[in-house]
N, C-alpha and C positions, 0 to 999 in steps of 0.2 A: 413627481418627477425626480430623477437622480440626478445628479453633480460626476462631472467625471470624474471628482475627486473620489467619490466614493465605490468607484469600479476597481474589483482585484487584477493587479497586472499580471502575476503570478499565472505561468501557462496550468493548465490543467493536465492533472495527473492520468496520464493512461496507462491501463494494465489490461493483458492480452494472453493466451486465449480464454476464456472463462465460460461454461465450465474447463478445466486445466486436466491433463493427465498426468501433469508432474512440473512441467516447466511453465513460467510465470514470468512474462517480459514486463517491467513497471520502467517507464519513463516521465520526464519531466519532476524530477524529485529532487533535483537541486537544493531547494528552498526547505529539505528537510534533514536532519541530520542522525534520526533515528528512528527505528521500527520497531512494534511488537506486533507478533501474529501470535491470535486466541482464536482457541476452538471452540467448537459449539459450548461446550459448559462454563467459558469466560474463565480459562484457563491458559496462559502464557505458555506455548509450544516452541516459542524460537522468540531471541530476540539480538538487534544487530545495529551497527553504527553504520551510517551513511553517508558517502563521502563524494560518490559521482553522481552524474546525472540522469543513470540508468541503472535497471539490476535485471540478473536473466537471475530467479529465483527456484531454486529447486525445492521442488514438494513431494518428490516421490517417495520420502518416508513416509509423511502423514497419510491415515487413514481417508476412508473415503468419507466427504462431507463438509460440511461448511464452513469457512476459515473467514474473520474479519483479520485485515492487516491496517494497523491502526500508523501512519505515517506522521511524524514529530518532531516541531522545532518548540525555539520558544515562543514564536508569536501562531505558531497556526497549528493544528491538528486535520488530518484529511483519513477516513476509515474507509477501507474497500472490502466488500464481500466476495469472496472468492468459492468456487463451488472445486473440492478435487474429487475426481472421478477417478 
């Protein structure tokens, strides 16, 4: 059995559309103040300081294929896989 106390209040991170053909809606990031996105080979392609509660994120540089965008505070870390087409 759980304890309330042990439920994350923290909304959940959603990112939209995936797979993406360039544009990449991420909401609910409040609770994070910074991102790194790696590409397939676990290679740092972009990285950026977070300050609102939303980001409309562009990818139409990156090539086509699999992107984790790794989302960072000091108490939490949240990794999204992202497919660019």
């Amino acid at each position: 059995m759980t304890s309330i106390n042990e439920i994350d209040p923290s909304p959940r991170v959603n990112f939209y559309p995936n797979p993406t053909n360039g544009k990449l809606f991420i909401d609910n990031i409040l609770d994070y103040d910074r991102m790194n996105v790696y590409n397939y080979k676990g290679q740092i392609v972009d990285s950026k300081f977070l300050s609102a509660p939303a980001l409309n994120y562009d990818m139409h540089a990156f090539k086509n294929g699999l992107y984790l965008i790794q989302l960072m505070s000091d108490q939490k870390t949240v990794t999204l896989r992202v497919i660019k087409n």
